[in-house]
C-alpha positions in Angstrom: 25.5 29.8 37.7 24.8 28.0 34.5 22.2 29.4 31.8 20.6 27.3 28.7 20.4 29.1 25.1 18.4 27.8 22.3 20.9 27.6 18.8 21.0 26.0 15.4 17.9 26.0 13.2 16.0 23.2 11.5 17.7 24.8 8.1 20.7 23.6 9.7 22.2 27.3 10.1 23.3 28.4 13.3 21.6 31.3 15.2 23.2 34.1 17.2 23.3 33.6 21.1 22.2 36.7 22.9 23.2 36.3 26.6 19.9 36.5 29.3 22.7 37.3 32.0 25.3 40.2 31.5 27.7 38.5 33.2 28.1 35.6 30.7 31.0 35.8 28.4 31.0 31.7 26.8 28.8 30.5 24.1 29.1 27.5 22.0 27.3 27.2 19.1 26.2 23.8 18.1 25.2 23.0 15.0 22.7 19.8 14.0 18.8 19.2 13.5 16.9 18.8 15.6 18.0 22.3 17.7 19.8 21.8 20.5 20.4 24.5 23.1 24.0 25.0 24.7 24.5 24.4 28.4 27.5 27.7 29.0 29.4 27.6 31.5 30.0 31.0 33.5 32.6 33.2 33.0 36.4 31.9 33.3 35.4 28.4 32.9 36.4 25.4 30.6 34.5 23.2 28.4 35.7 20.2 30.1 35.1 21.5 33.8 32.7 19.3 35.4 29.2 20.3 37.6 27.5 18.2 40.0 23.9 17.4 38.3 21.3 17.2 41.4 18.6 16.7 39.2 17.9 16.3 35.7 14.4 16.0 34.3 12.2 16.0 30.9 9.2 18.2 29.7 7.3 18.3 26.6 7.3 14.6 26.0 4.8 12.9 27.8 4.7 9.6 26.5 8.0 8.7 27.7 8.9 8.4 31.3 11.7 10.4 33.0 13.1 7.1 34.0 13.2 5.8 30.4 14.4 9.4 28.9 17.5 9.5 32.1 18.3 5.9 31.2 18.5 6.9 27.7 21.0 9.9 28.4 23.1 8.2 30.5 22.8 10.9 32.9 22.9 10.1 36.5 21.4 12.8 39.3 24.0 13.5 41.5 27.0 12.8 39.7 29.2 14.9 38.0 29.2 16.3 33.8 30.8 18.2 31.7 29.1 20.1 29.8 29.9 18.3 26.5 28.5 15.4 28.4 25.3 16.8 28.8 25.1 18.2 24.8 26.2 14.8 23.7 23.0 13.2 25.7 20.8 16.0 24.0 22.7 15.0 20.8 21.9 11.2 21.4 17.9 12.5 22.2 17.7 14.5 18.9 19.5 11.4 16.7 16.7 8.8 17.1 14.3 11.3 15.2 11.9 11.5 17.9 12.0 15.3 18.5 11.8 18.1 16.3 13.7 19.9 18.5 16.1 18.6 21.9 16.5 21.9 24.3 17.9 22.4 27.5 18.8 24.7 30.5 21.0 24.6 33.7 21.9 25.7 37.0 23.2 25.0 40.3 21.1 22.7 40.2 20.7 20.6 37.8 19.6 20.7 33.8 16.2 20.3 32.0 15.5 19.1 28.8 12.4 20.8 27.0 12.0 18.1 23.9 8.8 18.9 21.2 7.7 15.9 19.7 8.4 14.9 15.6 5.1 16.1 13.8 2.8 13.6 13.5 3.7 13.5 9.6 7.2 12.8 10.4 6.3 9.2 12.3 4.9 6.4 11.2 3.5 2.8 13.2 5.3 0.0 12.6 3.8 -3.4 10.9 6.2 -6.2 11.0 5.2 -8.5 7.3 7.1 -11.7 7.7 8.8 -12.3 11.4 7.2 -15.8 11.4 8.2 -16.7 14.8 6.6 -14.2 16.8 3.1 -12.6 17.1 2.5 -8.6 17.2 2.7 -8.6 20.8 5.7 -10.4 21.2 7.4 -8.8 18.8 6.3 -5.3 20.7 7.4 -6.9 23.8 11.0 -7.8 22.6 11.4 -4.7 21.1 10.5 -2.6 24.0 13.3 -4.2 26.2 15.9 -4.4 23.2 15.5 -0.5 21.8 15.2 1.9 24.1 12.2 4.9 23.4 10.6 2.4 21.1 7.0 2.6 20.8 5.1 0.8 17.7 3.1 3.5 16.9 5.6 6.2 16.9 8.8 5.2 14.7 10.7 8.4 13.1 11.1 8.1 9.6 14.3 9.7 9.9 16.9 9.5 12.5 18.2 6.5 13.7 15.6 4.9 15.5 14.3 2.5 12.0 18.0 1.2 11.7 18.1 0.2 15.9 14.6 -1.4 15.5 16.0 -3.1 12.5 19.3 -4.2 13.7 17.3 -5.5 17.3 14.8 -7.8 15.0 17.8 -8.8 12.7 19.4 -10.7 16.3 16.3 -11.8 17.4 16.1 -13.6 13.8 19.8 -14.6 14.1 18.9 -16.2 17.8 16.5 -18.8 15.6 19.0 -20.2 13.6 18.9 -17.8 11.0 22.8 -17.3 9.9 23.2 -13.7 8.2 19.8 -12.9 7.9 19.1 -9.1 7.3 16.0 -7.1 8.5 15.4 -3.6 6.9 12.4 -1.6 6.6 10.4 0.6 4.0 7.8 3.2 3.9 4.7 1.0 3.2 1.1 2.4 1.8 -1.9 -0.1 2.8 -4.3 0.7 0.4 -4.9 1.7 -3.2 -4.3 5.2 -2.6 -0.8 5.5 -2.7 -0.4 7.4 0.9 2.1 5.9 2.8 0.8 4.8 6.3 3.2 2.5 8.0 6.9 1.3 8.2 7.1 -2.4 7.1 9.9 -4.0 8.8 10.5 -7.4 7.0 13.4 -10.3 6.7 15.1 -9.1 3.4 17.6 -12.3 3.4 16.9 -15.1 3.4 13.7 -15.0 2.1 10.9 -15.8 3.6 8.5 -18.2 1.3 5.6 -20.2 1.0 6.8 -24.0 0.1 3.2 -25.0 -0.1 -0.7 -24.6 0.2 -2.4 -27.1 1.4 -6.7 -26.5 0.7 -8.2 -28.7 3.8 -12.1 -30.0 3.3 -12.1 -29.0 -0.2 -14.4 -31.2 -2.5 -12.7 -33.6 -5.1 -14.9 -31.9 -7.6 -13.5 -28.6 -6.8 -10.0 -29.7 -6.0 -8.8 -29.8 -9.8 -10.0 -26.1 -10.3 -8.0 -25.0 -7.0 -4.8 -26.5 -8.3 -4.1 -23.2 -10.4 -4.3 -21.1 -7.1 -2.3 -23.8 -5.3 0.8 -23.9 -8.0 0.6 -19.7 -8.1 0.7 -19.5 -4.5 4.1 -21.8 -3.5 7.3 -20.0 -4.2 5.7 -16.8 -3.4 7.0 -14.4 -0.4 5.3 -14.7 2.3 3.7 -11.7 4.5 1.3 -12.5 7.7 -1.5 -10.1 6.4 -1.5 -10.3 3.1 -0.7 -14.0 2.1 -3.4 -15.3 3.9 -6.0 -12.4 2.6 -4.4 -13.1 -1.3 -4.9 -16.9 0.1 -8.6 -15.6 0.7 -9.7 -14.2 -2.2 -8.4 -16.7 -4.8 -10.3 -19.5 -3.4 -12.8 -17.1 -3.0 -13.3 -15.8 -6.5 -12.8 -19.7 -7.4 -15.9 -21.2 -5.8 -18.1 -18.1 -6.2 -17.5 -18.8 -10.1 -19.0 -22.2 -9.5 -22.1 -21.0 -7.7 -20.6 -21.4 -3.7 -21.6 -17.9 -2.7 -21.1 -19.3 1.2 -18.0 -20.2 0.4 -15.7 -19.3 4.2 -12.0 -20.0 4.7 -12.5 -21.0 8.1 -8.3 -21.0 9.5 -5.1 -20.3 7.9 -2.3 -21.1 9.7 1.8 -22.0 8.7 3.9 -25.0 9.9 7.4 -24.2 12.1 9.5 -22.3 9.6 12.1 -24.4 8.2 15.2 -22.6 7.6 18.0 -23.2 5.1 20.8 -21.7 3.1 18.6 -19.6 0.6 15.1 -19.8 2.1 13.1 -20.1 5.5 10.1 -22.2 4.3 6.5 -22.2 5.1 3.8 -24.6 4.9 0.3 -23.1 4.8 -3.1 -24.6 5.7 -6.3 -23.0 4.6 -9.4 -24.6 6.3 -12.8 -24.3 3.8 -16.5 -24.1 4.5 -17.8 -24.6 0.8 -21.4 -24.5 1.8 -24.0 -25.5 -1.2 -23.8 -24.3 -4.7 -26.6 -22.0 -6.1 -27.6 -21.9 -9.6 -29.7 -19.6 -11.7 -33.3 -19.6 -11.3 -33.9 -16.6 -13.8 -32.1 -13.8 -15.9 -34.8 -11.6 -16.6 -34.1 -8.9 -19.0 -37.2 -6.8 -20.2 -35.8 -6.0 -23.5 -35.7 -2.5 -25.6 -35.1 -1.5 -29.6 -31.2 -2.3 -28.8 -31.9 -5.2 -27.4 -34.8 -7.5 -27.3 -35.4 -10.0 -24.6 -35.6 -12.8 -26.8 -31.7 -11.8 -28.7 -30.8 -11.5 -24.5 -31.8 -14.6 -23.4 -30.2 -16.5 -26.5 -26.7 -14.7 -26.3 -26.0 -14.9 -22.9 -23.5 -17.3 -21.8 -25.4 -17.3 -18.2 -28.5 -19.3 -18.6 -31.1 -20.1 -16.0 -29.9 -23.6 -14.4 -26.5 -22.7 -14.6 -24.1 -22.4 -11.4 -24.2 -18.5 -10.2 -21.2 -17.3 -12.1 -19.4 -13.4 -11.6 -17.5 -14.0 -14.9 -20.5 -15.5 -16.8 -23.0 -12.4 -15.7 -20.4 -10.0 -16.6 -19.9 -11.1 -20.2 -23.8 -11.5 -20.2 -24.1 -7.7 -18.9 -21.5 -6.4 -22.1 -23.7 -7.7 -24.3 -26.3 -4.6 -23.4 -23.1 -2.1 -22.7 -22.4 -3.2 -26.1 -25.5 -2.4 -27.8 -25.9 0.8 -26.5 -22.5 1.4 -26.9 -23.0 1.3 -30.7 -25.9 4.2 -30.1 -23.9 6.7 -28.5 -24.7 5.3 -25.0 -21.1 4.9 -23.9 -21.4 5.8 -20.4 -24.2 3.3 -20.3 -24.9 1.7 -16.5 -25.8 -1.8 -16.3 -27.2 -4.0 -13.0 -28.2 -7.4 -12.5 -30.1 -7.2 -9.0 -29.9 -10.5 -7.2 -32.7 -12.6 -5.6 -31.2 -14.8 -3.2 -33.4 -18.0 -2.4 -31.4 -19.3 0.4 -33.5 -22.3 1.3 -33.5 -23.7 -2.6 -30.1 -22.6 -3.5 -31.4 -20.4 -6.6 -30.6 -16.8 -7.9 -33.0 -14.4 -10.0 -30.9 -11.8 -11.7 -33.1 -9.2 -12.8 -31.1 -6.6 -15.5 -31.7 -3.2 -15.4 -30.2 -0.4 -17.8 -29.8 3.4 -17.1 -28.7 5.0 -20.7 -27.4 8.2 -20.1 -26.9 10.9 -22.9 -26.2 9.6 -26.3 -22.7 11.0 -27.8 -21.7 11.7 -31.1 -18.6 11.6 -33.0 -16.3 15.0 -33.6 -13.0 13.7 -34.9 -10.1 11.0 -35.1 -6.4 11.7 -34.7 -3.4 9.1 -35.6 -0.3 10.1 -34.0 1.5 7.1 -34.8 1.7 7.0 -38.8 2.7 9.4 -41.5 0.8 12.2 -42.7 0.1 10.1 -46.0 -1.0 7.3 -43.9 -3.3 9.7 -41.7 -4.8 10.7 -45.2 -5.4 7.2 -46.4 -7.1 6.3 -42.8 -9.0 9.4 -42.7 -10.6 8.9 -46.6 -11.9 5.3 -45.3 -13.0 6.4 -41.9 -17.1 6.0 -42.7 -18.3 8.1 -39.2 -18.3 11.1 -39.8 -18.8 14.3 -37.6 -21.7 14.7 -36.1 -22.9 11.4 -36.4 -23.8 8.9 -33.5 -20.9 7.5 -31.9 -20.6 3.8 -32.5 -17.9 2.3 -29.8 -18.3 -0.4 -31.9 -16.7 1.2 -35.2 -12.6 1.4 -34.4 -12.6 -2.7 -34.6 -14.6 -3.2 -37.3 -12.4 -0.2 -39.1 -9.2 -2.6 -37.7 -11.3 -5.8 -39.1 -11.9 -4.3 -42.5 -8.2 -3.1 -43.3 -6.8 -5.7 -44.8 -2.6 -4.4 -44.9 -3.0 -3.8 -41.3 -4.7 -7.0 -40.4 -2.2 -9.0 -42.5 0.7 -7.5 -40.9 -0.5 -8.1 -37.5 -1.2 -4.7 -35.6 -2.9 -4.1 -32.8 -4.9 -0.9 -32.5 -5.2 1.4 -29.8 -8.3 3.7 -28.9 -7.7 6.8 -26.4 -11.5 8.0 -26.1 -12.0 11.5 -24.6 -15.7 12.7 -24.5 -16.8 16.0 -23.7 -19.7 16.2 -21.6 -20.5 19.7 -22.3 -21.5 18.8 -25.7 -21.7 15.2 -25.9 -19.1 14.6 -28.6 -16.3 12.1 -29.1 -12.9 12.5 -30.2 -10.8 9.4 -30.8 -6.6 8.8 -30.7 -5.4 5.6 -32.3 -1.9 4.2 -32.2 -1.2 0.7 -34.3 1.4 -1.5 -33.0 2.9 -4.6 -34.1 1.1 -7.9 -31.9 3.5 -8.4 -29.2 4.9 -4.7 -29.5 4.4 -1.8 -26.9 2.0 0.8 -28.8 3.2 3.5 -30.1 2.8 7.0 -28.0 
């Protein structure tokens, strides 16, 4: 009779065997990650003695099938294996990274394999950024027949299932003309936050660019102000999702700066890649809906002691009749994060609420401000000049401690040194406030224009 025992240890050290039967009198140790349990033969016999196998079968992994997990042993039910044979298939199970741990057990009659899945953190889905031939489902298709056990959602991050997908997408590149390309993949995070959430398989060489943009139905009045967003885009690397969302938002922020708020990119689509030596090449399309442009009916400001309506309305660069502009409204909104800014009001919120007159094409901003507590100033450091120099700057500092913060005041302290204006430094202001008591306390480097500041 043949028994199964569990050894090795994710730590990679080995465990002891203790024999279920009392008859046994072999054990092998084998020692990799994931654990692997040894198959012994009984007492008297050799290593290299084959069994008949009557049935081999799976457990703990449901999401294979038995066929697809025998196929992948190269087992057959029936036939005869040594017992190496049947480690070396659990060895081959626990390489692709799949399983945490690759277990088994025989008998008479046959062996099973207990596997326990990787932990979830341990796999990854795939996303495939710039295989321009193929669509998602084709690409899962190929891959499926090429690489066995592959499922896009469940890729190992170790093992060597990345480097099979990998080496299957670098032939199915090389089977469209594409002499020594080279696919690879990296951990890949698809937001701001840093957490990694998918393997990105991508051409590494040649690279894969885009040779140019072409903006369909665009306006000739608009087309000069695209041209920027045209040159930036050709020559850059091309990726499925994000070129055509970067594509998106240029053109976007482009005409909503002109007043277009309907503005829709209605179809992006590439040419047939056009491969050569250094490059496979791309030609993008990017079909518009402008829709009408909008201009400013009103911006209504109500005016306070910082501020008056009148001073507003005269120093805005927005003015009513104007195309709806972001960048226009937002230097029109500093000028009121400014002012209070210079009363202690740094954390000062300001809102311009929209009125949208669809039907005439017009926009009624009306400004809002919500103050917040007023700060005052505790003290200035400056870590990067001499202890004379601090001096000198601390006997002209005018704001003292205790009084209202100006955020204003660093500049015009810059403005009115005349050595360090002459010589061309830059300032730096590292503001901390403390909320418990509503002070400020200031850090300022000086650095040479064109210089890194100092720390």
């Amino acid at each position: 009779m043949l028994i199964g025992l569990r050894v090795g240890a994710p730590d990679g050290r080995s465990r002891n065997c203790v024999p279920t039967m009392r008859y046994l009198s072999c054990m092998r140790l084998i020692r990799f990650w994931p654990a692997v349990a040894a198959w012994c033969l009984c007492a008297g016999s050799m290593p290299a003695q084959t069994r008949i196998l009557r049935q081999i079968s799976f457990t703990g992994a449901p999401a294979y099938s038995q066929a697809e997990l025998l196929a992948f042993t190269g087992l057959k039910p029936g036939s005869s294996a040594t017992q190496q044979q049947v480690e070396d298939a659990a060895q081959r199970l626990g390489d692709t990274g799949l399983f945490e741990e690759v277990n088994f057990s025989g008998d008479d009659r046959g062996v099973v394999y207990t596997l326990k899945p990787a932990a979830a953190g341990a796999v990854l889905p795939a996303r495939f950024g710039n295989l321009v031939w193929w669509q998602d489902e084709e690409i899962d298709r190929e891959l499926r027949a090429r690489v066995a056990l592959y499922r896009a959602d469940t890729v190992p991050i170790a093992g060597n299932m990345r480097d099979r997908i990998a080496a299957a997408l670098t032939a199915m590149v090389a089977e469209k003309g594409v002499t020594g390309a080279q696919v690879g993949s990296r951990l890949s995070s698809g937001g701001t936050s840093g957490r990694v959430e998918y393997l990105a398989f991508a051409i590494d060489s040649p690279a894969v660019v885009i040779h140019s943009l072409t903006l369909a139905d665009a306006s000739a009045a608009m087309q000069p102000r695209l041209e920027r967003v045209i040159l930036d885009v050709a020559g850059a690397q091309w990726d499925k999702g994000a070129s055509y969302v970067n594509i998106a938002s240029r053109v976007s922020d482009v005409y909503q700066d002109q007043g277009y708020l309907d503005i829709a990119v209605l179809r992006q689509e590439h040419s047939a890649p056009v491969v050569s030596a250094n490059s496979i090449d791309l030609d993008v399309t990017s079909t518009l809906s402008e829709g009408a442009q909008y201009r400013v009916s009103q911006l209504v400001w109500a005016g306070s002691e910082l501020l008056s309506a009148a001073d507003f309305s005269k120093q805005a660069p927005l003015k009513p009749g104007d195309p709806t502009s972001p960048i226009k409204l937002r230097e029109s909104l500093k000028l009121l994060t400014d002012a209070y800014g210079t009363k202690g009001y740094i954390d000062a919120q300001v809102q311009a609420a929209p009125a949208i007159d669809h039907a005439a094409h017009r926009v009624e901003y009306t400004v809002s401000v919500a103050p917040g507590p007023q700060y005052h100033f505790r003290s200035v450091r400056w870590p990067s000049v001499s202890e004379a120099q601090a001096k000198a700057f601390d006997a002209a500092w005018e704001l003292k401690p205790g009084d209202v913060y100006d955020s204003s005041y660093p500049l015009k302290f810059l403005s009115g040194n005349a050595q360090l204006r002459s010589q061309g430094y830059r300032m730096n202001v590292t503001l901390k406030r403390d909320s418990g008591s509503l002070t400020v306390d200031l850090s300022i480097t000086f650095a040479k224009a064109g210089a890194a500041p100092e720390p």
